[in-house]
N, C-alpha and C positions, 0 to 999 in steps of 0.2 A: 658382361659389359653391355651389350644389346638389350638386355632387360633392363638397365638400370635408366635407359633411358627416356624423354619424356616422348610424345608424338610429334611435338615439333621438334625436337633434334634429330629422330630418326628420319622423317620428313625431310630434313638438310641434308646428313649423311647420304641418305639413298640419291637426294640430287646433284649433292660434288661426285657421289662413286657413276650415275651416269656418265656425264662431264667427264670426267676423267679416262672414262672406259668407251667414251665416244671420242677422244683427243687421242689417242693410244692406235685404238684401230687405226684414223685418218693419219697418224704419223708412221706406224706402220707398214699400212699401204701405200703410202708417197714413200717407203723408201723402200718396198718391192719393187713398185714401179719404175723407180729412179734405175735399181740394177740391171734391170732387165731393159734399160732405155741407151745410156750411157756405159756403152760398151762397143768396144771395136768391133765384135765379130756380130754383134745385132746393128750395125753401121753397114757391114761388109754385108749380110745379110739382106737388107732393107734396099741398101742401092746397086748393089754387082759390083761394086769398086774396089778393086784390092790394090792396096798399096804396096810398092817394092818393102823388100824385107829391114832398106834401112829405115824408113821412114812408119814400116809400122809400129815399130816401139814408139814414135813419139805422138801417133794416132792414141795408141793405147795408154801412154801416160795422161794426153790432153781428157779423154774418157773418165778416167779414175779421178782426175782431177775436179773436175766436171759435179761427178757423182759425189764426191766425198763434201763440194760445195752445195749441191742442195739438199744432203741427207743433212747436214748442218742447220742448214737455212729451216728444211722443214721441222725439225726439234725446235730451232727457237719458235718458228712459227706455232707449232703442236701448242710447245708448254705458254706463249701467252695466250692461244686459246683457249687453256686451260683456267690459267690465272686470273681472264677475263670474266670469261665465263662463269667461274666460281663466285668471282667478285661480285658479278651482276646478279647470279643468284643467290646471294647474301643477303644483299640490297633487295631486291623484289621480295621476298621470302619476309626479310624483318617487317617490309611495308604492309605487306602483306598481313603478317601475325599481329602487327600493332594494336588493331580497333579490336582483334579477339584477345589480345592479355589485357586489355581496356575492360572488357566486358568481365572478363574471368576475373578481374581485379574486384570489381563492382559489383560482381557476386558475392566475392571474398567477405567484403568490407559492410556484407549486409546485414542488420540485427533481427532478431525475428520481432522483437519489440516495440522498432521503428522500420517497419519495410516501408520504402519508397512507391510510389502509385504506379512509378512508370522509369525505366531507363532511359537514359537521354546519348545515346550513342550517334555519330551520324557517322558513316563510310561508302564509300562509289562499291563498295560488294553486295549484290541483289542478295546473295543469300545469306550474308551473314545478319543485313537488316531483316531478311525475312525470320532468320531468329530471332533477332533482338524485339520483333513484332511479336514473336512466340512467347519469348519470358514475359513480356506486359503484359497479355492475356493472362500469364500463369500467375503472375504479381497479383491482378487484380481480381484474380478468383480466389486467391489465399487473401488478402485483404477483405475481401467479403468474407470468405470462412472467418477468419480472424474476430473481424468485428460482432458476426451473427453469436460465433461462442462466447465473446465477452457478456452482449445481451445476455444470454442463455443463461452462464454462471450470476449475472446480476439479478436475473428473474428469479432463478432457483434459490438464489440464496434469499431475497426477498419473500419468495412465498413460502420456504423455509421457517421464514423469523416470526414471520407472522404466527402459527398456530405457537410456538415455540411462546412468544412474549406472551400468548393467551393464559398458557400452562401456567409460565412461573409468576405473572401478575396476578392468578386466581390461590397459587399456591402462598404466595406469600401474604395477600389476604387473609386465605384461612390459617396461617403461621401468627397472625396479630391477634387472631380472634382467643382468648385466654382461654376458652370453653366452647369450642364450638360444637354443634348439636349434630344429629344425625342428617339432618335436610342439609343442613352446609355440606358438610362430607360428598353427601348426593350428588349435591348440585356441580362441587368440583369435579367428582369424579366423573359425571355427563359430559361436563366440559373438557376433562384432559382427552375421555375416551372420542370424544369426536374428533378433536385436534388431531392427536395419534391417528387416527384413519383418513382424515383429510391428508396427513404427512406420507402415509403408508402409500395413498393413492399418488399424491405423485410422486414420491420415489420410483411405487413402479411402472408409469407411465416414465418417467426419464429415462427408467431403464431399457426400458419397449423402446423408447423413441433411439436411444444411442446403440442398438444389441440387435435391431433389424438383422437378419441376417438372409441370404438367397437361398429358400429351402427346394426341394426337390419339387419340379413342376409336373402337374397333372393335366389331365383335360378330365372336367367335370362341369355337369350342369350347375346352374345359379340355384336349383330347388333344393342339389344334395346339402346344400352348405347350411351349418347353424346358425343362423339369424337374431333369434334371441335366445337369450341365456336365462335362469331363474329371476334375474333381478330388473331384466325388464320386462319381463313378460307381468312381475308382481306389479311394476309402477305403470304401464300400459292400464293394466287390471285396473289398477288404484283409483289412476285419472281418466276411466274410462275413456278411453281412446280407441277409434277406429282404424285396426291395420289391415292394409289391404296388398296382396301382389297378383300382381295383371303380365300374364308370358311368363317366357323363359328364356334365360341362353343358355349358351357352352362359352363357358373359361377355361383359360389356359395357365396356372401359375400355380401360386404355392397356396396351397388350401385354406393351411390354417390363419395365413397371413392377410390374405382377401377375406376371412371371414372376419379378424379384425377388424379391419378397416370398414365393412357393412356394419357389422355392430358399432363400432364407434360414430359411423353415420346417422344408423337408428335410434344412438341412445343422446346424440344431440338431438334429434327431431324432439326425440320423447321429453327432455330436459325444458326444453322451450316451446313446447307445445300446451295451450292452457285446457284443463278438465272440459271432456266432450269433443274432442279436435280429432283430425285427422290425418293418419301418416300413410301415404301411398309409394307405393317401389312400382315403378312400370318397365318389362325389358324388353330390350331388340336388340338384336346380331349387332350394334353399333354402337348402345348406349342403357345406362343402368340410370335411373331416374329417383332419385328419393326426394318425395314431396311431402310438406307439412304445413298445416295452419297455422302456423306459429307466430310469434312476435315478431319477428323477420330481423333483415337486417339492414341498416343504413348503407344506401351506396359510397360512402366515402371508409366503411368499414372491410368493403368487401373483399378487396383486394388483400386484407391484413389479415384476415383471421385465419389463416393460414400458418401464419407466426405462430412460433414455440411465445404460449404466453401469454399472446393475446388477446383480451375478453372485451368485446363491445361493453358490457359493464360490469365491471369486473365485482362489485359487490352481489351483485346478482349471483354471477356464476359460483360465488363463495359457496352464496346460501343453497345454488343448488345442486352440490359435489362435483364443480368443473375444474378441473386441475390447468386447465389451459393448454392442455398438450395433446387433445384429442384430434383433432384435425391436424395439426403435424404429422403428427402418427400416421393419419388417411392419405396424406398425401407423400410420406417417404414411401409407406407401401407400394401407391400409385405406379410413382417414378420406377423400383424398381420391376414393374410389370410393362414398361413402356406404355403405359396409361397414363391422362390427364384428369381433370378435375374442374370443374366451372360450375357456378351456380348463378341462380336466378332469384331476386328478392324485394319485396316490398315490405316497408314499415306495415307493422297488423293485416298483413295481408297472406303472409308464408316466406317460406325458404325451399327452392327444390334445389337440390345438387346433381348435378349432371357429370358420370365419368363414359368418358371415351374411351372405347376398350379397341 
């Protein structure tokens, strides 16, 4: 039966069985008291007065009498304290409960399709506003998630369609062609195979970006870690580029994850850096520095690219293997290292990124 119940009925129950068990004692005790009060021989006790033997029988009825009138009087009195009591805490209890089955209603009634920005509750209880202040924080950090994934799936499925419509517009080209020769063939097949690898790339940077996961933390220096891999070190080569690291620290995190995020730093430097330029890493106990000559970036961009997606110019980044999801990546890792991320940029002038460790 107790189980079946919800917190606010038990909450009631426990306060009528108070009530009740506090009305019980005090009728109780008023009619302990009463006997032990209204009685001839605590009369004859209290004042030394004995009454002739005919007159104490009517001593002793007037006693009984007495007593049997307020053991009476206190029941009625008990049980409207009772009934009073109960009453009122019916009454305060419901008023009580009212603005929170408001709220729990407003919960209820909430779509995940159309969440509200904010709940509109008002009540004289500090703490149940200081919840309903809570759910609006929580409202509008899932209205943010909400909205970032919607971008997210519109991007992904955009940059998607793209290599996709590349594919099947070149394939059905050479599907019209009656005879087509060896050099057509070629030339689709260069085109599907890049598509394919532009798509492969970001598949699995969305995978990286959503599959993040807290791996086991080390302490190591900045020098153990892999920096670059084969294929920048080939396009470093390529565009002859000057890399340089100046110090060292000690980290604290998951190895393989920070060396992501340095690579993905370094291979934006390298991506936007023009033949003969310069990429410098400088460390301190404070801060990890990567500087580049590069084409830099717009101060009204800078804030954004950060965004799952977004490319200052997005043709560019096509032509130069940018899936849009690299610095995402650098900065979910960040986060969860308790590190930030800022950078410093001028049009033709560089890009240096700056993490706070």
């Amino acid at each position: 039966m107790w189980g079946k119940l919800n917190t606010k009925q038990r909450l009631l129950v426990l306060g009528l069985t108070v009530i009740i068990i506090t009305g019980g004692f005090l009728g109780g005790g008023l009619a302990y008291v009463s006997i032990r009060m209204f009685s001839y021989e605590a009369f004859t006790t209290a004042t030394g007065l004995e009454a002739t033997s005919t007159s104490a029988q009517l001593y002793r009825d007037y006693f009984l009498a007495a007593r049997q009138t307020f053991i009476i009087s206190t029941v009625l009195i008990t049980t409207g304290f009772i009934l009073v009591g109960a009453l009122a805490l019916i009454l305060v209890f419901k008023r009580t409960m009212q603005p929170l089955e408001t709220l729990s209603d407003e919960l209820d009634n909430m779509d995940v399709n159309h969440l509200p920005n904010a709940i509109s509750l008002q009540a004289n209880n500090p703490e149940l506003m200081k919840l309903v202040a809570t759910f609006n924080t929580l409202l509008q950090k899932i209205n943010v998630t909400l909205e970032s994934q919607k971008h997210f799936v519109a991007n992904a499925a955009h940059e998607l369609k793209t290599p996709l419509s590349t594919i099947l517009t070149n394939l059905d080209v050479l599907e019209l062609d009656a005879d087509p020769d060896k050099t057509e063939y070629e030339e689709v097949f260069a085109i599907t195979k890049e598509n394919i690898e532009r798509m492969s790339n970001l598949v699995k940077d969305m995978l990286q970006l959503t599959q993040l996961q807290k791996q086991d933390y080390e302490r190591f220096a900045f020098s153990d870690m892999t920096l670059l891999n084969t294929e920048l070190r080939d396009e470093i080569k390529q565009k002859n580029l000057t890399f340089e690291i100046h110090g060292d620290t000690e980290l604290e995190g998951s190895k393989p994850l920070l060396e992501r995020a340095i690579q993905n730093l370094i291979a934006n430097a390298v991506r936007y850096t023009e033949r003969g330029g310069k990429i410098a890493i400088t460390l301190t106990d404070e801060t990890i520095r990567i500087a580049d000559t590069g084409i830099g970036i717009a101060a009204a961009d800078q804030e954004k690219i950060f965004e799952p997606f977004y490319c200052v110019d997005r043709s560019r980044s096509r032509e130069l293997g940018g899936s849009g999801l690299g610095l995402s990546i650098v900065r979910q890792i960040l986060i969860r290292h308790d590190m930030s991320i800022t950078l410093e940029s001028d049009i033709g002038q560089g890009t240096t990124f700056i993490i706070t460790l």
